[in-house]
PDB file of N, CA, C and O in Angstrom:
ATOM      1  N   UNK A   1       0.860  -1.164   0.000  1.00  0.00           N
ATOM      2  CA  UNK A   1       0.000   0.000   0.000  1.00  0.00           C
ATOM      3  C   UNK A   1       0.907   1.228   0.000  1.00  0.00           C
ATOM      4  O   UNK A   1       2.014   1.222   0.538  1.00  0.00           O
ATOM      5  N   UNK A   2       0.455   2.139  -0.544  1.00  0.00           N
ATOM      6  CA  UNK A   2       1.490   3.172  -1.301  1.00  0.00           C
ATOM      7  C   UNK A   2       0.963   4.255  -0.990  1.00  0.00           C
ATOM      8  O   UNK A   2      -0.253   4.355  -1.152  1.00  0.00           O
ATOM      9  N   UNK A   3       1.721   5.381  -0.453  1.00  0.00           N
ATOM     10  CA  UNK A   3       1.099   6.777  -0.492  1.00  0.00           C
ATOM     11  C   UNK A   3      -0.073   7.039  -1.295  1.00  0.00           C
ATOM     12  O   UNK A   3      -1.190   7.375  -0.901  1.00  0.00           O
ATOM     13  N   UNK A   4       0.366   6.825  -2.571  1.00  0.00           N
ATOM     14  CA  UNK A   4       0.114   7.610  -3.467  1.00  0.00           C
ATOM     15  C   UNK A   4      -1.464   6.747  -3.454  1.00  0.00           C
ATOM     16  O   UNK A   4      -2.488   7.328  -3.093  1.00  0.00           O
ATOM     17  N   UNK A   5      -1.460   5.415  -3.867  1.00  0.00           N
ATOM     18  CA  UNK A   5      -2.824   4.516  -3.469  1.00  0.00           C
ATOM     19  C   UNK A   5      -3.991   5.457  -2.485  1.00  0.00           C
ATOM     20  O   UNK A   5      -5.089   5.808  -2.917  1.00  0.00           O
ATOM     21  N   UNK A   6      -3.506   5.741  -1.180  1.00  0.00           N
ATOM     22  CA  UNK A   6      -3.984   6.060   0.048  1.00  0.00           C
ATOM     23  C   UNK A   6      -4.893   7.366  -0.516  1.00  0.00           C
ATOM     24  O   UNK A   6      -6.091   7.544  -0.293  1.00  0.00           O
ATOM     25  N   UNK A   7      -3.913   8.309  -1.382  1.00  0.00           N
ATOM     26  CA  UNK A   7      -4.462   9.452  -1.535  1.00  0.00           C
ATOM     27  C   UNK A   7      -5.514   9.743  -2.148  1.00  0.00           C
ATOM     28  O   UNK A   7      -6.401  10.581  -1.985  1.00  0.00           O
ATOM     29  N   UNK A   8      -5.114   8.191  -3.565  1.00  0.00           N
ATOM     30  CA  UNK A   8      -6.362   8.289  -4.821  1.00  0.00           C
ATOM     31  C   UNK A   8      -7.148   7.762  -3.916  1.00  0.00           C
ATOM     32  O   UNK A   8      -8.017   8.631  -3.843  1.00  0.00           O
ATOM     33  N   UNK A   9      -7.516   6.750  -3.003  1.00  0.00           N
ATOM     34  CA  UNK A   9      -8.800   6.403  -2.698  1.00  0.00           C
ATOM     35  C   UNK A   9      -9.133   7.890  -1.648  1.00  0.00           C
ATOM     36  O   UNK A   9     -10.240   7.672  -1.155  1.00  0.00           O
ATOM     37  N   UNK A  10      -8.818   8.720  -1.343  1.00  0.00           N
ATOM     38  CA  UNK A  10      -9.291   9.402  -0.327  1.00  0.00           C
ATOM     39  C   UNK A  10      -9.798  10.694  -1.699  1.00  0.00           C
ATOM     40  O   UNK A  10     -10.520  11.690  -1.673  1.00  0.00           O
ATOM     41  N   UNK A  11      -9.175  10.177  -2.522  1.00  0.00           N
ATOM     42  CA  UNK A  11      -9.975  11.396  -3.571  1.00  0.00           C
ATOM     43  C   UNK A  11     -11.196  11.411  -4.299  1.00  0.00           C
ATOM     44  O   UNK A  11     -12.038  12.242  -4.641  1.00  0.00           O
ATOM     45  N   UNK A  12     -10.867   9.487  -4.477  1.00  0.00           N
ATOM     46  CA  UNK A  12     -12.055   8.774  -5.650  1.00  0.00           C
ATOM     47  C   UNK A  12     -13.479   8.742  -3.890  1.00  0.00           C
ATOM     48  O   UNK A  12     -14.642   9.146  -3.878  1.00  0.00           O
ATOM     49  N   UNK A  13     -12.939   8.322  -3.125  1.00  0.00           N
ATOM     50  CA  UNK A  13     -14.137   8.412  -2.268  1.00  0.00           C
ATOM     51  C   UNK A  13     -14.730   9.787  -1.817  1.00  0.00           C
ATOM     52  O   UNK A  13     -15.945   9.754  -1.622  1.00  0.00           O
ATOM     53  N   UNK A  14     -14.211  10.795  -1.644  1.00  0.00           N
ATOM     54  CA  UNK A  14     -14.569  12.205  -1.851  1.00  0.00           C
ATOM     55  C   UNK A  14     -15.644  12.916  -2.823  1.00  0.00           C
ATOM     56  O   UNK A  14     -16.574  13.720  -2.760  1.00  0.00           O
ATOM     57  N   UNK A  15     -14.937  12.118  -3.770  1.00  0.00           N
ATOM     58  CA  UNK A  15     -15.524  12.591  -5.654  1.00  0.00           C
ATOM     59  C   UNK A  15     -17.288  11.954  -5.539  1.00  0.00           C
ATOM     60  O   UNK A  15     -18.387  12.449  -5.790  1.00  0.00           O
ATOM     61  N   UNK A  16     -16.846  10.723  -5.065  1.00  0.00           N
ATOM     62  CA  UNK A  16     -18.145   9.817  -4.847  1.00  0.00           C
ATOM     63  C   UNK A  16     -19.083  10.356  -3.930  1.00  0.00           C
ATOM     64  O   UNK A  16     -20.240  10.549  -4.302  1.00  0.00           O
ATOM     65  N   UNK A  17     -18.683  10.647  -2.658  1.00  0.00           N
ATOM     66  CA  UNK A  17     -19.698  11.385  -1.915  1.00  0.00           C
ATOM     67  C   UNK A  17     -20.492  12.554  -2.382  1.00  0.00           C
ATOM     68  O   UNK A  17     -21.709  12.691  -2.506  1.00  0.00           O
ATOM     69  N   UNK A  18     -19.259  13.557  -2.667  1.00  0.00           N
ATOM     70  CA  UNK A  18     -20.044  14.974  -3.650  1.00  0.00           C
ATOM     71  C   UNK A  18     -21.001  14.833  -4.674  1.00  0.00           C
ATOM     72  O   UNK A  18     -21.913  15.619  -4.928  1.00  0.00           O
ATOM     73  N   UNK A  19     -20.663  13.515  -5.385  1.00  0.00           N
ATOM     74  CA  UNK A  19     -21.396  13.755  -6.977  1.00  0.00           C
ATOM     75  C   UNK A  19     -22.539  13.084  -6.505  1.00  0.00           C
ATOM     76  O   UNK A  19     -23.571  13.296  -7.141  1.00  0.00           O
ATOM     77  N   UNK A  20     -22.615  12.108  -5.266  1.00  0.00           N
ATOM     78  CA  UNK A  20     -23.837  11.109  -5.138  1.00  0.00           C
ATOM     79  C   UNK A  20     -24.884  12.181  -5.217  1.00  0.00           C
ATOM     80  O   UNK A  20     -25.712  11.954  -6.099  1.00  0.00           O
ATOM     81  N   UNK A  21     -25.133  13.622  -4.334  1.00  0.00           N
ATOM     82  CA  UNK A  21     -26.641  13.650  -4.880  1.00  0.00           C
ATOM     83  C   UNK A  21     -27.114  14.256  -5.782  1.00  0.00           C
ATOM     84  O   UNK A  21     -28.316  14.509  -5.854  1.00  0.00           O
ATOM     85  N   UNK A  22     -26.303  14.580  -6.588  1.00  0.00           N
ATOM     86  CA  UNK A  22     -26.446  14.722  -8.501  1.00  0.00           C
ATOM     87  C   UNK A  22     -26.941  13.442  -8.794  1.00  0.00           C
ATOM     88  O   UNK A  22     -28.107  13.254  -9.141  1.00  0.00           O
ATOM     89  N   UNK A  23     -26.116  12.565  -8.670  1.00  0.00           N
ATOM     90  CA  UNK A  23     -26.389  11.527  -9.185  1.00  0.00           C
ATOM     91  C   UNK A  23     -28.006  10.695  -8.873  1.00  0.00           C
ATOM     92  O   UNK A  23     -28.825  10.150  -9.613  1.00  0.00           O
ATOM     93  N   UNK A  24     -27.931  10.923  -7.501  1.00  0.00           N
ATOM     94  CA  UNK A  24     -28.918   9.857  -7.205  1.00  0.00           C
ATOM     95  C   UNK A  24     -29.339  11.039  -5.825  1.00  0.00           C
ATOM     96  O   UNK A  24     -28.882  11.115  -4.685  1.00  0.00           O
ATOM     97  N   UNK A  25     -30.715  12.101  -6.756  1.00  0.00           N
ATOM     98  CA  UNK A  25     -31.050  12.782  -5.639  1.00  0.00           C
ATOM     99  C   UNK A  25     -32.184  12.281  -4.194  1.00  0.00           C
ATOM    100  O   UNK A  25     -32.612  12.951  -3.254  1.00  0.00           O
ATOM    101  N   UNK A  26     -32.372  10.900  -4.551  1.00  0.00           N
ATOM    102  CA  UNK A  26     -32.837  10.558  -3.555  1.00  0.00           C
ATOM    103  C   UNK A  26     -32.364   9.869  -2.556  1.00  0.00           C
ATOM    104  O   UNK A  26     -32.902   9.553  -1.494  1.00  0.00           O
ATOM    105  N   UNK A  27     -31.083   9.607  -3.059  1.00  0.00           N
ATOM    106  CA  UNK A  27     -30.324   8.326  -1.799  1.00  0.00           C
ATOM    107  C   UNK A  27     -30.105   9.699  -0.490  1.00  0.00           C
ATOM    108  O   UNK A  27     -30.141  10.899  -0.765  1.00  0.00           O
ATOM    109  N   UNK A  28     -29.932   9.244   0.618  1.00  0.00           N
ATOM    110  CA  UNK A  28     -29.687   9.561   1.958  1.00  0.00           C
ATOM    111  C   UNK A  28     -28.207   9.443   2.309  1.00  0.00           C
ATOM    112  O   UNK A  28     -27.825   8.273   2.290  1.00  0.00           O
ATOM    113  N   UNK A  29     -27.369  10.244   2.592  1.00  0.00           N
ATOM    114  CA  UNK A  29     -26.363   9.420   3.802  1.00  0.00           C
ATOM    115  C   UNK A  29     -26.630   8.412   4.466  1.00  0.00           C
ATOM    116  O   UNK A  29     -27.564   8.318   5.262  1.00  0.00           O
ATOM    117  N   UNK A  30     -26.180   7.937   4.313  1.00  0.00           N
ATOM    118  CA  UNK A  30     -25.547   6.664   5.437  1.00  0.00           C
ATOM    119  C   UNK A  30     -24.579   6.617   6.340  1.00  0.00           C
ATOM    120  O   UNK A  30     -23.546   7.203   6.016  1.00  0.00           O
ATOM    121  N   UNK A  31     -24.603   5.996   7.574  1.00  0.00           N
ATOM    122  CA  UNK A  31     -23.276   6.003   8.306  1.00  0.00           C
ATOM    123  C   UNK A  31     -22.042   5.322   7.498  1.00  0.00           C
ATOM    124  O   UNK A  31     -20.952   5.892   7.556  1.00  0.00           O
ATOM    125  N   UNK A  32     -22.189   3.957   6.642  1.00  0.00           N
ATOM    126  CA  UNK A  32     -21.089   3.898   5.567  1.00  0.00           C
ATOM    127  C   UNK A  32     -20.515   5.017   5.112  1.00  0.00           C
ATOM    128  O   UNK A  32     -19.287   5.066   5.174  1.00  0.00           O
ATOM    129  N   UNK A  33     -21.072   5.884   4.691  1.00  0.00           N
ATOM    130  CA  UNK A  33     -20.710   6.724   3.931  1.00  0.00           C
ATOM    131  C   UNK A  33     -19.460   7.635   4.390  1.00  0.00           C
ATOM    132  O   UNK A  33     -18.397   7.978   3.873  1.00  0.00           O
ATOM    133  N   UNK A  34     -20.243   7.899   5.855  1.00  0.00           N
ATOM    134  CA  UNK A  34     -18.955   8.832   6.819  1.00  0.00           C
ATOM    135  C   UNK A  34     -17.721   7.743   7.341  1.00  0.00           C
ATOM    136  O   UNK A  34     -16.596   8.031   7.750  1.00  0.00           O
ATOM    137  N   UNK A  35     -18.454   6.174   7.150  1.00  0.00           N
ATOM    138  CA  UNK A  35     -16.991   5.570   7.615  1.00  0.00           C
ATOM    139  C   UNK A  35     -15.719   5.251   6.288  1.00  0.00           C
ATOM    140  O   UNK A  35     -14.491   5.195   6.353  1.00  0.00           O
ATOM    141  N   UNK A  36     -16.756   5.077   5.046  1.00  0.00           N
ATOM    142  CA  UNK A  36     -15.500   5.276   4.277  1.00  0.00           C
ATOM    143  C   UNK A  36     -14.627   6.061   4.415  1.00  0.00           C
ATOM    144  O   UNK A  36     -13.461   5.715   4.229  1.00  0.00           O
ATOM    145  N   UNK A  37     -15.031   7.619   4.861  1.00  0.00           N
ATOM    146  CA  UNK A  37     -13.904   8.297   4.552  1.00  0.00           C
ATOM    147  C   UNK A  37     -12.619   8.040   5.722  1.00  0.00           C
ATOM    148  O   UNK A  37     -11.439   8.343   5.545  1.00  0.00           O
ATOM    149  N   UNK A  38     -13.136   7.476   6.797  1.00  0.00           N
ATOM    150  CA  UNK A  38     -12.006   7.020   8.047  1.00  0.00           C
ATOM    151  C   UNK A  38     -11.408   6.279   7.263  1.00  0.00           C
ATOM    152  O   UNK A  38     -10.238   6.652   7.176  1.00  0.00           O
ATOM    153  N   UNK A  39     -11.735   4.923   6.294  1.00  0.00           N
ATOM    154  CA  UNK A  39     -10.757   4.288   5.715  1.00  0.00           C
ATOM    155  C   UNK A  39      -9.417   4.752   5.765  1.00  0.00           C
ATOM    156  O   UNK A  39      -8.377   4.290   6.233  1.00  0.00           O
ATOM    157  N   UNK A  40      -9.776   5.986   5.042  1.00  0.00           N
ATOM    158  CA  UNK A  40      -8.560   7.156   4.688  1.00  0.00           C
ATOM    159  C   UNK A  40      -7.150   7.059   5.660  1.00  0.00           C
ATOM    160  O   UNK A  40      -5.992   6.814   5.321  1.00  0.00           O
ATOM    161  N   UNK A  41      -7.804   7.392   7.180  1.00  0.00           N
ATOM    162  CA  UNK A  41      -6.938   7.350   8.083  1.00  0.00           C
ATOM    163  C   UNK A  41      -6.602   5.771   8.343  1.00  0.00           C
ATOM    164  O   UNK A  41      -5.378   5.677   8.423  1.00  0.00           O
ATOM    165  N   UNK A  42      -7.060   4.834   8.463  1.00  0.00           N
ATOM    166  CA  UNK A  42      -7.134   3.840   8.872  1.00  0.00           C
ATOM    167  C   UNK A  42      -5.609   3.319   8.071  1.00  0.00           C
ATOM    168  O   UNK A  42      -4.801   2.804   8.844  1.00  0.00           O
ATOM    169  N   UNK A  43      -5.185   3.422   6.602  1.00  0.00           N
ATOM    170  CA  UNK A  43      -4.716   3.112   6.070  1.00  0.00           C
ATOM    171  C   UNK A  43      -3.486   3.562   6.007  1.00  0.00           C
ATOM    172  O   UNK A  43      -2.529   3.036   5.439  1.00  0.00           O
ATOM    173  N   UNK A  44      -3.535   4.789   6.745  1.00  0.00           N
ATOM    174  CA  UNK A  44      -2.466   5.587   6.832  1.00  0.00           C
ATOM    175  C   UNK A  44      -1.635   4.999   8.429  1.00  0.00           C
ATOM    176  O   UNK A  44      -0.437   4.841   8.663  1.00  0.00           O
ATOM    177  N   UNK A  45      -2.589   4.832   9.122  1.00  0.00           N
ATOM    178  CA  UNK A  45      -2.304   4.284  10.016  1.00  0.00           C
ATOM    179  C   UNK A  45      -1.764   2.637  10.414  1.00  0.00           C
ATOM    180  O   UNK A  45      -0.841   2.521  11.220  1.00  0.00           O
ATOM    181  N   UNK A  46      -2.250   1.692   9.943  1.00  0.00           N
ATOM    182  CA  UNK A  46      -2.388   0.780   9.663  1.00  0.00           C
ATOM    183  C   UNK A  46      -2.180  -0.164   8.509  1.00  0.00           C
ATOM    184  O   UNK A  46      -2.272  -1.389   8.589  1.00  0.00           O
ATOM    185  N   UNK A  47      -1.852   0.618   7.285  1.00  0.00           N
ATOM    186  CA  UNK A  47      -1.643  -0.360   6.451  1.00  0.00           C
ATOM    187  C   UNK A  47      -2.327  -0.827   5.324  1.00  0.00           C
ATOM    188  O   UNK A  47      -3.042   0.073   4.883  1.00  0.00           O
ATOM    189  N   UNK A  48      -2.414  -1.982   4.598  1.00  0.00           N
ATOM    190  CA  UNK A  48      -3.510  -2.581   4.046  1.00  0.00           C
ATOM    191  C   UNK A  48      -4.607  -3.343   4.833  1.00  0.00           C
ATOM    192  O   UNK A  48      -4.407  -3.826   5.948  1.00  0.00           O
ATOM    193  N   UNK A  49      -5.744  -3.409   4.183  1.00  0.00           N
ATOM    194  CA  UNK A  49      -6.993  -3.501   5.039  1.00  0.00           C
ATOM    195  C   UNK A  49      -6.985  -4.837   5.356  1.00  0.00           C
ATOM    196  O   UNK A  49      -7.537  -5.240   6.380  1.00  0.00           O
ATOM    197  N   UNK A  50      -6.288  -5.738   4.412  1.00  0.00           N
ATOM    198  CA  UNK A  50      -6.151  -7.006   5.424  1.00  0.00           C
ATOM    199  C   UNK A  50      -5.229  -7.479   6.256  1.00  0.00           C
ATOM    200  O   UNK A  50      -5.356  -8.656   6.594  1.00  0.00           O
ATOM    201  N   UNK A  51      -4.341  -6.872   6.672  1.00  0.00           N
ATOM    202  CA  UNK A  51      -3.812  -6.873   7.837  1.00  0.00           C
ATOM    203  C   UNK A  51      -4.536  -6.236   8.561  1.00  0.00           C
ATOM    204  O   UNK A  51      -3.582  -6.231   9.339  1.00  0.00           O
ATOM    205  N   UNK A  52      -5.583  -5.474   9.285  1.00  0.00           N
ATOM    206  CA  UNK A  52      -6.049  -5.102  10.642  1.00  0.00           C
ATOM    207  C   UNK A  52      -7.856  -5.547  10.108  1.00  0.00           C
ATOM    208  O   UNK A  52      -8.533  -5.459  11.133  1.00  0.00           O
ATOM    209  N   UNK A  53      -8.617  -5.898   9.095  1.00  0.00           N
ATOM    210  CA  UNK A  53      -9.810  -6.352   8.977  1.00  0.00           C
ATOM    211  C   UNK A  53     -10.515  -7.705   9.712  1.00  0.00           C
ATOM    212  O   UNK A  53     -10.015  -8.829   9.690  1.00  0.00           O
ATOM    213  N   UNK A  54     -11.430  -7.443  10.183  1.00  0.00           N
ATOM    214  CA  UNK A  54     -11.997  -8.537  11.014  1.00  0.00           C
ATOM    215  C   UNK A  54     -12.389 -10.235  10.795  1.00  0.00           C
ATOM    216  O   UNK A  54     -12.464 -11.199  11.557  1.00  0.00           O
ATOM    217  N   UNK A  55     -12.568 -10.043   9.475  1.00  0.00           N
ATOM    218  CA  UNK A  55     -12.699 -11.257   9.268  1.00  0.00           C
ATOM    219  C   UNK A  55     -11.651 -12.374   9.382  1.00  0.00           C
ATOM    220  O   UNK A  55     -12.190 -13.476   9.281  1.00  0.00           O
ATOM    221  N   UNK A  56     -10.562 -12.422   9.527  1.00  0.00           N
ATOM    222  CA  UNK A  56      -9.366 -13.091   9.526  1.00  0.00           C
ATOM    223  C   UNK A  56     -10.089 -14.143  11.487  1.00  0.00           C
ATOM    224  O   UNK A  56     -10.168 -15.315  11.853  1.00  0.00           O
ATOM    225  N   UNK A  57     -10.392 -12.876  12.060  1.00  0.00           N
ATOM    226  CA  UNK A  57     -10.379 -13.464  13.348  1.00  0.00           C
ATOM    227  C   UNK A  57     -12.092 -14.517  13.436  1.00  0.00           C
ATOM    228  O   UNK A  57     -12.259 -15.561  14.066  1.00  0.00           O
ATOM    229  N   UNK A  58     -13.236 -13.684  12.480  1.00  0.00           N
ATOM    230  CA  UNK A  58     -14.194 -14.743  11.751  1.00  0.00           C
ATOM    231  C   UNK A  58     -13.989 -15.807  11.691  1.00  0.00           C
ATOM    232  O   UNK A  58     -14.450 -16.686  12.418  1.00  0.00           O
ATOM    233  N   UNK A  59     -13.139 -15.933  10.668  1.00  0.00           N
ATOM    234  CA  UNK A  59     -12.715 -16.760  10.435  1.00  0.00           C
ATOM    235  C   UNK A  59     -12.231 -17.967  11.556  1.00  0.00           C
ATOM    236  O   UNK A  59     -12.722 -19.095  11.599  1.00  0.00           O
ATOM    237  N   UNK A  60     -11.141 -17.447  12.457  1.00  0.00           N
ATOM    238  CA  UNK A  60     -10.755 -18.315  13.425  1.00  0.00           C
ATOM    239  C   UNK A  60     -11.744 -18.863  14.404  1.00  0.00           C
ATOM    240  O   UNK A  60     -11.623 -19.856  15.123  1.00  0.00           O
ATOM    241  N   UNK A  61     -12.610 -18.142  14.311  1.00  0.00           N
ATOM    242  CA  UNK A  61     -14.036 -17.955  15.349  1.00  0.00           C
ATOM    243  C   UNK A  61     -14.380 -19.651  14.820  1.00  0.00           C
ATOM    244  O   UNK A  61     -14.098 -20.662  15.464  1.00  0.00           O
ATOM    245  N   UNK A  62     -14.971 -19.600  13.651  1.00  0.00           N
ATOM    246  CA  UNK A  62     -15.336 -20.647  12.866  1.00  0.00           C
ATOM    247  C   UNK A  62     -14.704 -22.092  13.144  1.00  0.00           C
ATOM    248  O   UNK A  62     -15.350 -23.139  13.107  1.00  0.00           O
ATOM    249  N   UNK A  63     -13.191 -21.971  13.459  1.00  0.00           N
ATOM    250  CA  UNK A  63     -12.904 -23.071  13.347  1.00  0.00           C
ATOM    251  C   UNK A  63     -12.584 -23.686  14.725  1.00  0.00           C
ATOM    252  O   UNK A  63     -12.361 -24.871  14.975  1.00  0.00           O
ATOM    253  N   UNK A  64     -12.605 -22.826  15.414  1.00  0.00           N
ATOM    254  CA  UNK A  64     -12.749 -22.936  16.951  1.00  0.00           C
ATOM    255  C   UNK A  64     -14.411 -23.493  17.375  1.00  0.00           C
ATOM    256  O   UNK A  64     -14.357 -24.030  18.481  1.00  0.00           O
ATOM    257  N   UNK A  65     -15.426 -23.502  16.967  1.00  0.00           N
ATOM    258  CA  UNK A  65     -16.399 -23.678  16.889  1.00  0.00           C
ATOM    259  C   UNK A  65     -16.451 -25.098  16.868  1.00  0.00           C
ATOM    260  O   UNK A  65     -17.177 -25.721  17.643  1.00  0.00           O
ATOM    261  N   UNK A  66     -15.702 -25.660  15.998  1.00  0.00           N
ATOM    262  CA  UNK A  66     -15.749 -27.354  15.305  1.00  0.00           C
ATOM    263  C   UNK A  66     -14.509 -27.882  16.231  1.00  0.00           C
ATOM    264  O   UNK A  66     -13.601 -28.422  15.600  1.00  0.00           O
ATOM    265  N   UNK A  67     -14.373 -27.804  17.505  1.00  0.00           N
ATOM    266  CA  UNK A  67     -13.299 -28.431  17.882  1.00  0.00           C
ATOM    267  C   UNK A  67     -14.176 -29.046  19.179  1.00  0.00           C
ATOM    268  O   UNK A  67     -15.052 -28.487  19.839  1.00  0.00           O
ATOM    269  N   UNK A  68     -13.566 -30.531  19.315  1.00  0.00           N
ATOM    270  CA  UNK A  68     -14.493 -30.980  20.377  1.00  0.00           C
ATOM    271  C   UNK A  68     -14.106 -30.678  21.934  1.00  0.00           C
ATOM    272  O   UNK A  68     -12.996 -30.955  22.388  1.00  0.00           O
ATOM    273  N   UNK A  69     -15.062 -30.128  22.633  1.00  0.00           N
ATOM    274  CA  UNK A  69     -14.843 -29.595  24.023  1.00  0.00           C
ATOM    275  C   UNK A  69     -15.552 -30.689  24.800  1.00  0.00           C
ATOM    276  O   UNK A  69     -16.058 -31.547  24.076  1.00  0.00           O
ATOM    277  N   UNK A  70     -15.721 -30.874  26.227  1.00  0.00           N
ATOM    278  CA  UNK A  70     -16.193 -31.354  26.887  1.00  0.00           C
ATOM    279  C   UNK A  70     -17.237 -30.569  27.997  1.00  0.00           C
ATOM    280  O   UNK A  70     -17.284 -31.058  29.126  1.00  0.00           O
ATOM    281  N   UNK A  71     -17.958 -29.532  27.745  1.00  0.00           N
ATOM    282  CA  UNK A  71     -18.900 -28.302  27.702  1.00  0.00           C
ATOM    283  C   UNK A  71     -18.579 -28.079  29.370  1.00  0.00           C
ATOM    284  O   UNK A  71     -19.477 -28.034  30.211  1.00  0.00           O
ATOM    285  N   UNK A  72     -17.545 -27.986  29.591  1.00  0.00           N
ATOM    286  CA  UNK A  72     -17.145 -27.498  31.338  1.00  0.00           C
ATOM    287  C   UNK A  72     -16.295 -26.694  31.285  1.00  0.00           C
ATOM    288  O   UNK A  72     -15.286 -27.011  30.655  1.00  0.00           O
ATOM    289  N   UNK A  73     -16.359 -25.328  31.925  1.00  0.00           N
ATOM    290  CA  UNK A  73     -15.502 -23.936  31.568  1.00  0.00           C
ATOM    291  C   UNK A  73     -14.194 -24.777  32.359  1.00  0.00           C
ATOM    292  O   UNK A  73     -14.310 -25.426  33.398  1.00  0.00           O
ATOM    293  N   UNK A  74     -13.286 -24.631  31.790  1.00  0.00           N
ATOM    294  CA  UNK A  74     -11.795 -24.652  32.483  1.00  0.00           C
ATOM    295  C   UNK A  74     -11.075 -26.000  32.158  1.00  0.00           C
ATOM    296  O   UNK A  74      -9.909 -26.396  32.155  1.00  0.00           O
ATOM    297  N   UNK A  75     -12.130 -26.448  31.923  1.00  0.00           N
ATOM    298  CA  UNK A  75     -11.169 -28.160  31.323  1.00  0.00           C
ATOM    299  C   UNK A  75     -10.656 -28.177  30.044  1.00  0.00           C
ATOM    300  O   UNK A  75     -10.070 -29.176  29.627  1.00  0.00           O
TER     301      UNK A  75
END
């Protein structure tokens, strides 16, 4: 993930917000909407989105699920 990456999406998602209600004068904000633009920071901070995105740990959730326990906390 590259500066320069970081910047175009903080521009192309910008562009997108402004033009949406030209585009589509009936859609609403959404809270998506205001969290895309955190992406922005997120990436700057953090990296690429799959290194700190949730599903990875989903995932582990899942397979922890299928492991046989003996249903008594501590054993």
């Amino acid at each position: 993930m590259t500066h320069s990456h970081i910047i175009a999406y903080h521009s192309c998602i910008l562009t997108w917000l402004s033009t949406l209600p030209n585009a589509l004068p009936a859609a609403k904000p959404v809270p998506n909407c205001h969290m895309a633009c955190h992406i922005y920071d997120y990436l700057k901070l953090f990296g690429p989105v799959h290194l700190w995105w949730c599903f990875p740990f989903e995932h582990l959730i899942g397979h922890l699920q299928h492991l046989p326990i003996n249903h008594k906390f501590g054993m």
